[in-house]
N, C-alpha and C positions, 0 to 999 in steps of 0.2 A: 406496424412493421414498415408502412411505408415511410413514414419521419425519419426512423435508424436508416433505411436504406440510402435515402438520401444525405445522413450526415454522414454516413462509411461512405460513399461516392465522393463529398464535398474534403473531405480530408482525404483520403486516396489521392484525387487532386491537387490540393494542398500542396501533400505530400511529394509528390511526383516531381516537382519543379527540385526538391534540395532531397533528390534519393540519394545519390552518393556521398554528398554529409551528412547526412542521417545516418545513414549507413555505418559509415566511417566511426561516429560515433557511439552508437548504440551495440554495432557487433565488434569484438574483440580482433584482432588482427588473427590470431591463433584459434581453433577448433576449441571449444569448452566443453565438454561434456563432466556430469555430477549425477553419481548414483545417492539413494537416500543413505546406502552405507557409507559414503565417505564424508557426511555431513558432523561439522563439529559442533555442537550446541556449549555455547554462554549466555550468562547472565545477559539479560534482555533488562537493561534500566524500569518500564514500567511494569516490570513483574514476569515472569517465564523466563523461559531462553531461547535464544536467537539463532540459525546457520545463517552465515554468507554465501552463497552458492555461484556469484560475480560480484567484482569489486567490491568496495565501500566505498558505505553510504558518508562517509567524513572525508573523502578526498573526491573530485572533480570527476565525471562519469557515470557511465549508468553501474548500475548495483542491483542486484536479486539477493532476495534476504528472504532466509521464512521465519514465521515468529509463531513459538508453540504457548500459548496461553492456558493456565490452569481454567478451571470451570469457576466460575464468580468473581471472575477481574475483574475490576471495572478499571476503565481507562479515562481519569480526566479531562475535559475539554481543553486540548490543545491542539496545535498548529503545525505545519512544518514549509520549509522555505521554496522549496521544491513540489513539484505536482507527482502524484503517484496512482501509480494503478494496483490494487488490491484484488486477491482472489483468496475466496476461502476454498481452502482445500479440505478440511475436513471440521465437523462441529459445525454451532450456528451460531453466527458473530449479531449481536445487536448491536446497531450502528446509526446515528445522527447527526447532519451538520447542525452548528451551534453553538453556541457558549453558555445554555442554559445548564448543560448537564440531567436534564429533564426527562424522566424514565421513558412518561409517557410519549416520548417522541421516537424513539426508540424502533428502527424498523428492523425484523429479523431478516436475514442471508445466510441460508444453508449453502451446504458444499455445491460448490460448481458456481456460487454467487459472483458478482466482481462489480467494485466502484471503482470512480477514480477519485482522489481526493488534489483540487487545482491550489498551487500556489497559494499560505498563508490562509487557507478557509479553515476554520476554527471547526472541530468536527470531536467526540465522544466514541465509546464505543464499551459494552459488555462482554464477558462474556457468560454468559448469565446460567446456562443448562450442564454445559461440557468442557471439555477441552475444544478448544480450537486452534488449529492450524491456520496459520494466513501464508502469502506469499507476498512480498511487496516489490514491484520493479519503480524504477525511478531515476533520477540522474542528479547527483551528489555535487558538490556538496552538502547532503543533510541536514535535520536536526529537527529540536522538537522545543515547544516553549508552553507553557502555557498558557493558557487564556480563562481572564475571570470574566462572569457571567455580564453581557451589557458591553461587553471589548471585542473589535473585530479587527 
């Protein structure tokens, strides 16, 4: 508890020096507010479907997307250009970085879980029991590649 403490200190910090560009960029100039009834679900490219609930993730900025995955997705070992922070919101997402695609590496995150996934790290992910809900924040613009096993 003490390590977290001081990395949330060491970035608070960080942070502190470019608040008002952060700022600027991460919150919209206008009030956002999204109920879960006004959310519009699509095709989500690796299987399920998707809401936007802030920006896209294909143009310049930060983005909130939820992604509703059937129960036994699996999600091939890819990548993305951008660094994200994931939270599941409901289900339990089995999740690895890697390019092996390798079950057994596989660490379970129930709801209330959250990673962050940094810049081009090659990472997997099931959903192996349930449905799962994630939510991903991040800042666009996007994408996804894949990655074969031994490729980082």
């Amino acid at each position: 508890m003490r390590h977290f403490a001081r990395v949330l200190c060491a970035a608070t910090i960080a942070l502190a020096g470019g608040a008002a560009a952060a700022t600027a960029q991460l919150v919209p100039p206008t009030p956002v507010q999204v109920t879960p009834d006004h959310l519009v679900w699509t095709p989500y490219p690796a299987g399920g479907v998707q809401a936007f609930l802030l920006g896209d993730p294909s143009q310049p900025g930060t983005y909130v997307v939820r992604i509703r995955l059937p129960a036994g997705l699996k999600l091939a070992p890819h990548a993305h250009p951008d660094g994200r922070i994931v939270t599941v919101l409901s289900g339990t997402m089995y999740f690895a970085f890697g390019a092996s695609g390798d079950s057994t590496r596989l660490k379970a995150f129930p709801p209330g879980s959250m990673w962050t996934e940094p810049p081009g790290a090659p990472h997997y992910a099931w959903a192996r029991d349930s449905e799962v809900v994630l939510q991903i924040v991040g800042t666009g613009p996007s994408g996804s590649r894949p990655v074969s096993p031994g490729q980082q």
